[in-house]
DRENGUMI-933293 format. One record per residue (C-alpha): residue number from 0; x, y, z. Coordinates in Angstrom, 1 decimal, always signed. Example, Ala and Ser with C-alpha at 12.3 -4.5 7.8 and 13.67 -1.06 7.14 Angstrom:
<baros>
BARO   pos       c1       c2       c3
BARO     0    +12.3     -4.5     +7.8
BARO     1    +13.7     -1.1     +7.1
</baros>
This chain:
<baros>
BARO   pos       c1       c2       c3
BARO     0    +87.0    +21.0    +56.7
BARO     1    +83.8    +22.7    +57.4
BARO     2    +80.7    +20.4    +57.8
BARO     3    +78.4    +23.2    +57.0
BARO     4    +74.8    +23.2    +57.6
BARO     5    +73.0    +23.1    +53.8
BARO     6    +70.6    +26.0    +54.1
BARO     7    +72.9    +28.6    +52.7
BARO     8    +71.6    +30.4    +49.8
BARO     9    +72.4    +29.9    +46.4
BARO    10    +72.8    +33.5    +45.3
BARO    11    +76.0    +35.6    +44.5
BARO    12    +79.0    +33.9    +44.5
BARO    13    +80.6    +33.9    +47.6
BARO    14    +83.1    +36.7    +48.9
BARO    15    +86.8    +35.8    +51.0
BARO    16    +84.6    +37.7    +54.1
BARO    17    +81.3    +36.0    +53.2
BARO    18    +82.2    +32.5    +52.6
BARO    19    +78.7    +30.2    +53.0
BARO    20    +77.7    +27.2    +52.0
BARO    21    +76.0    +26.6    +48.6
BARO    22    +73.5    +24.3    +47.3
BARO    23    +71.9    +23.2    +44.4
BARO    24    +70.1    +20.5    +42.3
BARO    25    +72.2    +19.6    +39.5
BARO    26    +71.2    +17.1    +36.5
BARO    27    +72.8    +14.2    +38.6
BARO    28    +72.1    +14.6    +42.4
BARO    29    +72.8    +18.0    +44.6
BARO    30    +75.4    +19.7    +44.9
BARO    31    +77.3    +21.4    +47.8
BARO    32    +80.0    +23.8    +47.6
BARO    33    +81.3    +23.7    +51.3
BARO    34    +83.9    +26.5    +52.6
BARO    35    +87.2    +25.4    +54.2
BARO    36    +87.7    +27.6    +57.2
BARO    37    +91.3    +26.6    +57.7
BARO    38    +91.9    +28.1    +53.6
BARO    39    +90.0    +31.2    +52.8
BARO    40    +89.2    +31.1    +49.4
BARO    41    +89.3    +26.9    +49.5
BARO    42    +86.1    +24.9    +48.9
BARO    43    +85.1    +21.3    +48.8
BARO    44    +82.5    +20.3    +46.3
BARO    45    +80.0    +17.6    +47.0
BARO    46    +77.3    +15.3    +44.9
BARO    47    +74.7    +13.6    +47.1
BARO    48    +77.0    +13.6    +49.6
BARO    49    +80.2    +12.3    +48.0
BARO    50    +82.9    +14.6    +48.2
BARO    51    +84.0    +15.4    +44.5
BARO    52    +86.6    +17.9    +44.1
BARO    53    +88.9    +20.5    +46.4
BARO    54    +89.8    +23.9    +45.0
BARO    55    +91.9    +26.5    +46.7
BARO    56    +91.0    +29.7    +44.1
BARO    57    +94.5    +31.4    +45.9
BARO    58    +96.6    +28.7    +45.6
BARO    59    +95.3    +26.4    +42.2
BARO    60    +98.6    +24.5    +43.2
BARO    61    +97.1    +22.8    +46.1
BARO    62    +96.1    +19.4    +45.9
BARO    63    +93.8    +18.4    +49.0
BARO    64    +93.3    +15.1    +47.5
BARO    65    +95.7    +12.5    +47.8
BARO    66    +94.4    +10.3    +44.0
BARO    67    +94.8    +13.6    +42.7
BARO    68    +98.0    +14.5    +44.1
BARO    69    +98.9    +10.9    +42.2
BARO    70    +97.6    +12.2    +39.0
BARO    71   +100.0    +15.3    +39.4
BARO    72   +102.8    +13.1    +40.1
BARO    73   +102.4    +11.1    +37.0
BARO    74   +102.9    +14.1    +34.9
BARO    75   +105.3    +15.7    +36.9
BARO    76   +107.7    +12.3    +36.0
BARO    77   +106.2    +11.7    +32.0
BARO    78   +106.6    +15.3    +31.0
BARO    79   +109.7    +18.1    +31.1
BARO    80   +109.0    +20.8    +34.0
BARO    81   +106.7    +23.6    +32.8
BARO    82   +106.5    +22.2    +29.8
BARO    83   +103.2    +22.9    +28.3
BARO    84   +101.0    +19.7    +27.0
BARO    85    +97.6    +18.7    +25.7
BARO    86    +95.5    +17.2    +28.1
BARO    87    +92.2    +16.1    +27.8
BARO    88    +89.9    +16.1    +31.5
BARO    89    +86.9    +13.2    +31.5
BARO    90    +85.3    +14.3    +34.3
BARO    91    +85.6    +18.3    +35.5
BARO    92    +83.9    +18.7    +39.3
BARO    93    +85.3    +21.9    +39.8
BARO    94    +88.1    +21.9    +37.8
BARO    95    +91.0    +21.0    +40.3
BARO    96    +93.4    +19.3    +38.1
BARO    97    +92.9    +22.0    +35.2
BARO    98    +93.8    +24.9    +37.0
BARO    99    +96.8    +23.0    +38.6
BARO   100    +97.9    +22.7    +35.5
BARO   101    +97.8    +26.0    +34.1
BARO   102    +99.4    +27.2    +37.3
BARO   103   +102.2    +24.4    +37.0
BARO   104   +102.3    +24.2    +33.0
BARO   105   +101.4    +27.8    +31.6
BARO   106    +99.8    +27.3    +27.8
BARO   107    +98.5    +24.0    +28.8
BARO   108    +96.0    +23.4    +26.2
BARO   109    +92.8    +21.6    +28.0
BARO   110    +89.3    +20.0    +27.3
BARO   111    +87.3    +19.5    +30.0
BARO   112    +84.5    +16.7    +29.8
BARO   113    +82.2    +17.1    +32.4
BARO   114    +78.4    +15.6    +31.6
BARO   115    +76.2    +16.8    +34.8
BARO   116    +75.3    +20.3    +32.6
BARO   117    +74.5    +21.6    +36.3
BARO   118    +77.5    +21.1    +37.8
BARO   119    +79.2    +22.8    +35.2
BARO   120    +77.2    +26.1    +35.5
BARO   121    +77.3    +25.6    +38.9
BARO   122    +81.2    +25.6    +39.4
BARO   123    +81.3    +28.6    +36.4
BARO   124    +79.4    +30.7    +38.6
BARO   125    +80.8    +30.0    +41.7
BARO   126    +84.4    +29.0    +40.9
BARO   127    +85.6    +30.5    +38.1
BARO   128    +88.5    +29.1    +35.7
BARO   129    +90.9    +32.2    +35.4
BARO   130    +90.4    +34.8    +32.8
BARO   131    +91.9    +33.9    +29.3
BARO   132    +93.2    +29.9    +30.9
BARO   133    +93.2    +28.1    +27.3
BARO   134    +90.5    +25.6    +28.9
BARO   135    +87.4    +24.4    +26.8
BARO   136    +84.6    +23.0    +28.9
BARO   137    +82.5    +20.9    +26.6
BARO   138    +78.7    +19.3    +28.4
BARO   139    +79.2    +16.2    +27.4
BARO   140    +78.7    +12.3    +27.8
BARO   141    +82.6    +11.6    +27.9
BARO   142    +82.6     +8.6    +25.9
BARO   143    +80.6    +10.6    +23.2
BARO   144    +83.1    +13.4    +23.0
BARO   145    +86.0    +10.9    +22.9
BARO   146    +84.1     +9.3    +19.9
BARO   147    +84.6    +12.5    +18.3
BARO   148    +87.7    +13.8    +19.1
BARO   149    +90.7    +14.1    +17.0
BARO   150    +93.3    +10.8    +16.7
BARO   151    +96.4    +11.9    +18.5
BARO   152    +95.4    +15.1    +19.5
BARO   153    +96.3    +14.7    +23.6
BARO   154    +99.5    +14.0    +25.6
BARO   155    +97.2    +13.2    +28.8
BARO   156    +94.0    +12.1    +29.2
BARO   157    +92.6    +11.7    +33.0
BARO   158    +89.4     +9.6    +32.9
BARO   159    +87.7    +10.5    +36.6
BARO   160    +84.2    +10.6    +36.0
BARO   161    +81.6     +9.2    +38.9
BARO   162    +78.0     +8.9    +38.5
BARO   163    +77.5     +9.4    +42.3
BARO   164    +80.0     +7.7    +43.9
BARO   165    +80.4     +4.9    +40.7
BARO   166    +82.4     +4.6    +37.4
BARO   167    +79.4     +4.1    +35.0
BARO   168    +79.4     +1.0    +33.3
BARO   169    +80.6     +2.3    +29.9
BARO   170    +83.4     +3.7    +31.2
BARO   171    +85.1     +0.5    +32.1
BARO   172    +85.2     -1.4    +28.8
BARO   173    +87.9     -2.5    +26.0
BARO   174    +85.7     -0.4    +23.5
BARO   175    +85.9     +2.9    +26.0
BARO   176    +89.8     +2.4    +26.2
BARO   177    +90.3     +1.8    +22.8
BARO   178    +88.3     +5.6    +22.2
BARO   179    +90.9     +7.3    +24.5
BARO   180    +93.5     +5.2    +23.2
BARO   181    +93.1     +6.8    +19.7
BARO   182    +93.3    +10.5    +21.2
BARO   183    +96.0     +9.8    +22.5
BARO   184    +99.5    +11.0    +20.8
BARO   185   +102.2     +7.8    +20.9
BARO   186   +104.1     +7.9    +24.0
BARO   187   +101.0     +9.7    +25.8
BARO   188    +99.9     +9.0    +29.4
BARO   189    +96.1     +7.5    +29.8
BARO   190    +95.7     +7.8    +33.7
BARO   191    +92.3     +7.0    +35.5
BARO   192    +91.1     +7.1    +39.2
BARO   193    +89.0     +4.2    +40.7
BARO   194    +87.6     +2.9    +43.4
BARO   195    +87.8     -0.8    +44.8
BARO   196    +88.3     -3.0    +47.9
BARO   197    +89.7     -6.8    +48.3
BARO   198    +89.5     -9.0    +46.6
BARO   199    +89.8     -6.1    +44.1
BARO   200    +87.4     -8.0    +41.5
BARO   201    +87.2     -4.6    +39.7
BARO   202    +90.5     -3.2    +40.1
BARO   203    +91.7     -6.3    +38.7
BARO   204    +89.7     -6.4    +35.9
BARO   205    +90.2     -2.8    +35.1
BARO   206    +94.1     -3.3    +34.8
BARO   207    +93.5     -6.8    +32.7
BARO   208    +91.2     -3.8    +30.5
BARO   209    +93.9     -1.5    +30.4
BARO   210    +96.3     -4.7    +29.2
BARO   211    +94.2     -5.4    +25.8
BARO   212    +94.6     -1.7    +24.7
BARO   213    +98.1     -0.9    +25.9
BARO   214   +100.6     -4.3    +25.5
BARO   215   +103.1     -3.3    +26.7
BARO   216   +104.2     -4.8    +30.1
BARO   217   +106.1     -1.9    +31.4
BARO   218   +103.4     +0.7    +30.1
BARO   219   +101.2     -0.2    +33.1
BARO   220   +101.3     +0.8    +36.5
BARO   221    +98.8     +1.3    +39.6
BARO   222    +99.5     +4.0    +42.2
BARO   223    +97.9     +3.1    +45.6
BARO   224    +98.0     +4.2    +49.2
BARO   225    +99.6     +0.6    +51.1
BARO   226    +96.3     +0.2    +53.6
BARO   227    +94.3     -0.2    +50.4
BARO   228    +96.7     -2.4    +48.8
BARO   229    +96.8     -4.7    +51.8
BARO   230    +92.8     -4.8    +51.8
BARO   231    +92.4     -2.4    +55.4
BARO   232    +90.0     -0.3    +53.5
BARO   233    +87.7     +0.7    +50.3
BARO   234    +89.8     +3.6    +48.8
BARO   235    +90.9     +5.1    +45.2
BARO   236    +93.7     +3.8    +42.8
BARO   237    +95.3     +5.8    +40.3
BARO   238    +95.8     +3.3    +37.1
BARO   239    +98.6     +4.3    +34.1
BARO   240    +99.3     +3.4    +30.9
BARO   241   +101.2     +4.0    +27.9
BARO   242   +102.5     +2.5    +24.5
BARO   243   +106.1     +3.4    +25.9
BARO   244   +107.7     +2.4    +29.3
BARO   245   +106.8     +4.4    +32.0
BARO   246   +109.2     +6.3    +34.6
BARO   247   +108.3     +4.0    +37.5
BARO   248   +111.5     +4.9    +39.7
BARO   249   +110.4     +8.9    +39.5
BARO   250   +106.6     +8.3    +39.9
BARO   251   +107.9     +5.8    +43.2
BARO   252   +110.1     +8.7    +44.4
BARO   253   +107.4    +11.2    +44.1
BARO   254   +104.6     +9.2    +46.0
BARO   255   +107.1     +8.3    +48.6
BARO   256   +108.1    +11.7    +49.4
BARO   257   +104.0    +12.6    +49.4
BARO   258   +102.6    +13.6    +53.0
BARO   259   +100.2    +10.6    +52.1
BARO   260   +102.7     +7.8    +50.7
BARO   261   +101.5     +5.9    +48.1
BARO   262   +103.3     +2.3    +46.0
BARO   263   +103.8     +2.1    +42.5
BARO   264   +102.8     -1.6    +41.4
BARO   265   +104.3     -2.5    +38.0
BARO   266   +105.9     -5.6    +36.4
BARO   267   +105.8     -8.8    +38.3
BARO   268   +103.6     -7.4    +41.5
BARO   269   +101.1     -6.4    +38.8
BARO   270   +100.9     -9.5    +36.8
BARO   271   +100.1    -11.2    +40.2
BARO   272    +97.4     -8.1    +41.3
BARO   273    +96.1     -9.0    +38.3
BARO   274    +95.9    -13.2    +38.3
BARO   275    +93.8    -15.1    +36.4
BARO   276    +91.1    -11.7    +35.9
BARO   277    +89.9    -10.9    +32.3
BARO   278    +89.3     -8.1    +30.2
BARO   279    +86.2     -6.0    +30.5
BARO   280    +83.6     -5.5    +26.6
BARO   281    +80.9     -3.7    +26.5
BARO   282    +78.6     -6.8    +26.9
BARO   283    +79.2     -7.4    +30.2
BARO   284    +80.1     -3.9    +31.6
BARO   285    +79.1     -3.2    +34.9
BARO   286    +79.6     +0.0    +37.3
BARO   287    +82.0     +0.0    +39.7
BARO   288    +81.1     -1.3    +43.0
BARO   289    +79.2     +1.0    +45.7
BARO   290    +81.4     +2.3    +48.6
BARO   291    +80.5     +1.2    +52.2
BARO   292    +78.3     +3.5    +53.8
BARO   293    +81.0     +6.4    +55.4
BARO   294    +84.2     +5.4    +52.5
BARO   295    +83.9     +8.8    +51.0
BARO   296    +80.9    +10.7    +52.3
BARO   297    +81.2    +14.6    +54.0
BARO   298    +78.2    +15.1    +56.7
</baros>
C-alpha cells in the first residue's frame, strides 16, 4: 500500500497515469484517498487516519479487506449464485461492498446510508459508482433512514458504520436492532462488522443484543480471524443473524478456504462467548471501545 505524503491536491479526479494522493475535510474528520501502487486504478480511503474502505475501480470484485471478504462470504452461502437481492448498506466509505455486488449479483437493488455528507461527494467525485448501477446513496443518520424505511423491504442489511474509528452509541442498542429487524424480509440476513478485544465486554454484549431481536439459537453466528478469538490482538468481527437457521457449514468452508482464515462461532461456542453478558437499550448505550494506538491506523 502507498503511505503517501498528504499534500496532493484535491482537484480533478485522478487518472490511471496520474494517480496522487487526495485530501479533504469532510463533515467528520479528513479524508485521504491513498493510491495503491501494486493495483493501478486501486485506492484506500482514510478518516483521521483510520483506514475505511479499499476499492479496485478495475476489478470491483476485489476485496482487500479481510471483515469484508466475511461479509461477501455470508451472502455468497445465504443467497443462490448471481442471484440478484435487496440489500440495504449502513455505512458507504467508498462503496466497496456495493460495487462487489453489482459486479457479483447484476440488478442488485441497493441503498447506501452513509451520514458524513463529505465523504459521500468526496467518493462521487473521485470514485464513481458505474453508470446506470441501480444504487441509491441517501446522506443520512442510518438509524433515521432505517426509521423510515419500508417493513420487509431488504434481503441484506450490512450495518458498518464508524464515527472515527467507533460504532456510535446508537448503533448498538435493542431499539437500533429492532429498526433493521423490521426492514428486513423473513429469512433475511442482518450482518454487522465490529471491533473488540478480550475480554470482549462489547462483542459480548453485542451478540446478547443481537439474541433479544433474533431468538433463534441457530440464527446467530460471529465470523472472526482465530488470533482475535484467542485475545492476541484488537481486530474486527463480522456478527450474523437471522429468523431462520443459518448455513454455518458453507460460511465455515468459505472462510477456511480465505487467504486470511477466519472461525465461524455458533451454537454452544457462542452461548459460552457470550456468558453471563446482557442485552444492550438505548439507556445505557455506549460507543464501542477505542482501538490501541496503531490497531487500524495508515501513516
Amino acid at each position: 500500500m502507498n503511505d503517501a505524503p498528504d499534500t496532493a491536491p484535491d482537484s480533478a479526479a485522478p487518472t490511471p497515469g496520474e494517480a496522487v494522493p487526495v485530501v479533504r475535510s469532510v463533515d467528520f474528520g479528513e479524508a485521504r484517498l491513498l493510491p495503491d501502487v501494486d493495483r493501478p486504478r486501486a485506492w484506500l480511503l482514510t478518516v483521521d487516519g483510520a483506514p475505511q474502505s479499499y476499492v479496485d475501480l478495475d476489478d470491483p470484485g476485489h476485496l482487500e479487506f479481510e471483515y469484508v471478504r466475511r461479509i461477501g462470504h455470508v451472502l455468497e452461502a445465504g443467497f443462490p449464485v448471481r442471484e440478484p437481492v435487496a440489500a440495504v448498506h449502513l455505512g458507504g466509505g467508498a462503496m466497496t461492498l456495493p460495487r462487489w455486488l453489482e459486479r457479483s449479483r447484476p440488478g442488485s437493488r441497493q441503498q447506501v446510508v452513509e451520514a458524513d455528507r463529505g465523504l459521500a461527494a468526496l467518493v462521487a467525485e473521485h470514485l464513481p459508482l458505474p453508470p446506470h448501477a441501480p444504487v441509491t446513496v441517501h446522506t443520512q443518520d442510518a438509524r433515521a433512514w432505517l426509521a423510515g424505511a419500508e417493513r420487509g423491504s431488504a434481503d441484506v442489511i450490512v450495518a458498518d458504520v464508524f464515527g472515527g474509528s467507533r460504532v456510535p452509541a446508537h448503533l448498538t442498542s435493542v431499539e437500533f436492532v429492532r429498526e433493521a429487524h423490521r426492514v428486513l424480509r423473513p429469512g433475511g440476513r442482518y450482518t454487522a462488522n465490529v471491533a473488540d478485544a478480550a475480554p470482549f465486554a462489547f462483542l459480548r454484549s453485542q451478540l446478547a443484543t443481537l439474541r433479544q431481536v433474533f431468538p433463534a439459537s441457530a440464527g446467530i453466528c460471529l465470523l472472526a480471524e482465530p488470533g482475535v478469538l484467542r485475545g492476541r490482538r484488537f481486530g474486527n468481527a463480522v456478527l450474523v443473524a437471522s429468523d431462520e437457521p443459518l448455513p454455518v457449514d458453507a460460511l465455515a468452508r468459505l472462510c477456511a478456504a480465505d487467504a486470511f482464515p477466519a472461525r465461524v462461532v455458533h451454537d454452544a461456542d457462542l452461548d459460552r462467548l457470550v456468558g453471563r453478558a446482557g442485552p444492550v437499550y438505548d439507556r445505557s448505550a455506549a460507543p464501542s471501545p477505542t482501538p490501541p494506538d496503531g490497531a487500524f491506523t495508515v501513516g
